[in-house]
N, C-alpha and C positions, 0 to 999 in steps of 0.2 A: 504494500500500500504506500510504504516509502517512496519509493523508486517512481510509482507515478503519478506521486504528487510533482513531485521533483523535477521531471519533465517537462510541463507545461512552464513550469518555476524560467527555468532556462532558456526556454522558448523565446517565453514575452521577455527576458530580460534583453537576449539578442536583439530583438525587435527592436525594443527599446533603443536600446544604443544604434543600431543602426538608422534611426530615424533620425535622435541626436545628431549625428555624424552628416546625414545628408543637410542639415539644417545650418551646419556650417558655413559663412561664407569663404573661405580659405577651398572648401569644397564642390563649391556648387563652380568657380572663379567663372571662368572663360565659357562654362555651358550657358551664362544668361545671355551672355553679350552676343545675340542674334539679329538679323537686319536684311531687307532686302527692298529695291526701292519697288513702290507701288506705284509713282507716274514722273516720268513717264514708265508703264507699267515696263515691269522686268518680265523673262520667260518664265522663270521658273515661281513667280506671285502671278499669273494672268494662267498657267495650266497648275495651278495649285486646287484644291476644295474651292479657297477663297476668291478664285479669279474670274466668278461670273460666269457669263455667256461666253469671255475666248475662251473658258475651259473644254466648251464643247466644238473648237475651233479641230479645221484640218490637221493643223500642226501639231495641238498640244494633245492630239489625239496618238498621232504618230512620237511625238516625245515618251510619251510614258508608255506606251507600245515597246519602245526601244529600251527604254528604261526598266520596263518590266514589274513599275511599282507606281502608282499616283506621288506626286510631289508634297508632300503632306506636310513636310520638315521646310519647306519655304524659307524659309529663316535660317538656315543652319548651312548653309553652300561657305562653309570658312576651311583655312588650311593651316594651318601650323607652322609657325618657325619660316616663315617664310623672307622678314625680315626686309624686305625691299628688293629681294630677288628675283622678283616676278615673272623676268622673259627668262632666267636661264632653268625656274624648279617648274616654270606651267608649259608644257609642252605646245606647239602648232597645232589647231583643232579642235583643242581641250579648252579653250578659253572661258566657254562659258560657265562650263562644268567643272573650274577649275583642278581638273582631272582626277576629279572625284569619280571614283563608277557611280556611286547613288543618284547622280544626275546626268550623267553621259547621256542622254534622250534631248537634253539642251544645246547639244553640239550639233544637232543634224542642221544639212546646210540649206535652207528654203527661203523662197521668196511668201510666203502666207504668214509667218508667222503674227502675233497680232503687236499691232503698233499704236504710236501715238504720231499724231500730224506735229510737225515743229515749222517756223518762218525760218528762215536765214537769215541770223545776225539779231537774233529777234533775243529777249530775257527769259531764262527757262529756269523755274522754280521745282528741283527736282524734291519729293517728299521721299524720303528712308525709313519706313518704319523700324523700329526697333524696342526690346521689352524693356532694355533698362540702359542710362545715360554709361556710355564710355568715352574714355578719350583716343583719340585717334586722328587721321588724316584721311579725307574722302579727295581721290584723285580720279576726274572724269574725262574719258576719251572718245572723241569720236572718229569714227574710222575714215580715211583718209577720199577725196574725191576719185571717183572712177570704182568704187570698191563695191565687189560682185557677190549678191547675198548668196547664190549657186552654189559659191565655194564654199571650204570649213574657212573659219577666224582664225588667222595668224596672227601675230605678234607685227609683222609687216604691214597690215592692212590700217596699222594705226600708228599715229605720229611719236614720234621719242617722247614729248614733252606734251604733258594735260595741258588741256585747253580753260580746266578749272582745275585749283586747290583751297581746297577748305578745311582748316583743324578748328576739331572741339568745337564744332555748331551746336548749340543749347540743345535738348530735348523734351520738344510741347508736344505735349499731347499724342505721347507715343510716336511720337516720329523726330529723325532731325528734318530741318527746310534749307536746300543748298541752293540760293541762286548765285549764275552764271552768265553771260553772255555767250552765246550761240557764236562761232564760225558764219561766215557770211558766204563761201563758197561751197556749199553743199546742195547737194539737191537727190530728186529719188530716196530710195530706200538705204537707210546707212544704222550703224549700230553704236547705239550710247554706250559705253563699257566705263563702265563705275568699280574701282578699288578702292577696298576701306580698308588701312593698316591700324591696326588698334595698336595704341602705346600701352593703355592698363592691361593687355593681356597681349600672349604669343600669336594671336590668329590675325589674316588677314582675309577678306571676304571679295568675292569677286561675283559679278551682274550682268547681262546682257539684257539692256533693252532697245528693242527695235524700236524704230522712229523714220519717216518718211517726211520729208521736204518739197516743197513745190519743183516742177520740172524747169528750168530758166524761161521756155514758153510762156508758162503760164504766169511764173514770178512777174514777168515785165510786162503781162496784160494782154499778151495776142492770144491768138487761138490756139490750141493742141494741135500737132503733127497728125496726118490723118490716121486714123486706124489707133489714134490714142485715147481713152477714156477719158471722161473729163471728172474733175475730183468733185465729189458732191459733198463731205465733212465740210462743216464750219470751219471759215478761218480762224487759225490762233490767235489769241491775245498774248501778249508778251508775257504773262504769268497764268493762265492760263491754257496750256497747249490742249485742242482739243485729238480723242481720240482718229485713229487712222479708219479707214475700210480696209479690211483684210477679209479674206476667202472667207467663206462659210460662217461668217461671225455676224453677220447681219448688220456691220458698222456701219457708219459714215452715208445715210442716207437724207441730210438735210441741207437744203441750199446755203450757197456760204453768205452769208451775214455782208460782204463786201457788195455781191452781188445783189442781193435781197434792196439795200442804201438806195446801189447808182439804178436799179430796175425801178424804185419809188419815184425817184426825181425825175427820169428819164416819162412818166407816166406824168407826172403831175405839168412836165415841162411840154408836152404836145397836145394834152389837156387845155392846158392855157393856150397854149396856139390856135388850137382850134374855135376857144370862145371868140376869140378878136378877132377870127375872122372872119364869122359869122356875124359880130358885131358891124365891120366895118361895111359889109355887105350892104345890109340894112340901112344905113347913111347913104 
């Protein structure tokens, strides 16, 4: 009867302690410090549970297809020890997946995946969600003019030196907010690639968010080339980028707000034309 009082005795004492132990923060360090940006949305937060309607997108179908598991851990794409080594420990390909296998489905090379619409040159308010304040350096790149979403993501397809750096941006309301200024020579389809080196802990975290820019055509107000679609998403506001059209995601179906202004005027302006002339008639 000893013996298995006893038992149970040891049991919950373990328990115990091992609960203690988790409760530690010397313990828990570097597992809170998670982040991934939400907009413009990254791959692996937009085919997450949490990423809406691209979840059920072409791509992010084929991502975790490849993956072979749902992206659940969104938050957790970091590497160790990496230390500012970035092109020589992440291999060609592996970029977004920071050649992690758990998210190797991130790396497949496609023109669908889901996007955010950007202006050229225009202020881009990137939001980073994360569960708890660390300190760190967010370095953002974006991949270089002429660059082919077809391919996998090199290390080559993006410039030596960010186009943004931001350390130790405050943390509201669950996210940090990194504005930037946009490059002024991009256009099509091109890739945000966001590094966060944390200094309170060893890890560094890497992102891939696609973003699509007006075609030069369009930027400078003529017509699209024939046989090119014309972009129906709302223009961006400079802190506001509005989301992209991409394949099977149902996006980008409302006239742009530019358009929408000068088709007002343009109405109101033949409108009156037409009263005075009838007026004058009448005289």
């Amino acid at each position: 009867m000893t013996r298995m009082t006893a038992r149970p005795s040891v049991t919950a004492a373990a328990t115990a302690t091992a609960a203690v132990f988790l409760l530690l923060p010397w313990a828990a360090g570097s597992a809170q410090a998670h982040g991934a940006p939400t907009a413009p949305v990254s791959r692996v937060y937009a085919c997450s549970p949490e990423g809406g309607d691209a979840t059920r997108s072409a791509a992010c179908r084929a991502a975790v297809a490849a993956n072979g598991a749902p992206f659940t851990a969104w938050d957790n794409l970091r590497v160790a020890g990496v230390n500012g080594r970035d092109r020589q420990l992440i291999p060609d390909g592996r970029l977004c997946s920071g050649n992690l296998p758990a998210y190797r489905g991130l790396d497949l090379a496609r023109r669908d995946w889901p996007a955010t619409r950007l202006a050229p040159g225009g202020r881009l308010t990137m939001t980073y969600a994360s569960t708890i304040a660390h300190t760190g350096t967010f370095r953002l790149y974006l991949t270089k003019p002429g660059y082919d979403p077809s391919k996998p993501l090199t290390w080559s397809d993006l410039p030596e030196r960010p186009f943004a750096r931001v350390t130790d941006p405050p943390l509201r309301d669950g996210a940090y907010h990194i504005g930037a200024t946009l490059p002024t020579d991009r256009t099509g389809r091109q890739v945000l690639y966001t590094v966060w080196q944390n200094s309170s802990t060893p890890d560094t975290y890497y992102s891939c968010s696609d973003v699509v820019f007006p075609e030069r055509a369009q930027a400078a107000g003529t017509a699209p080339a024939a046989g090119t679609a014309q972009a129906k998403a709302p223009q961006p506001t400079a802190a506001n980028p509005a989301p992209a059209a991409n394949e099977g995601a149902g996006q980008g179906k409302g006239p742009s707000a530019h358009m929408l202004t000068g088709g007002a005027a343009a109405v109101l302006v033949l409108t009156g034309g037409a009263a005075l002339a009838v007026r004058l008639r009448r005289r």
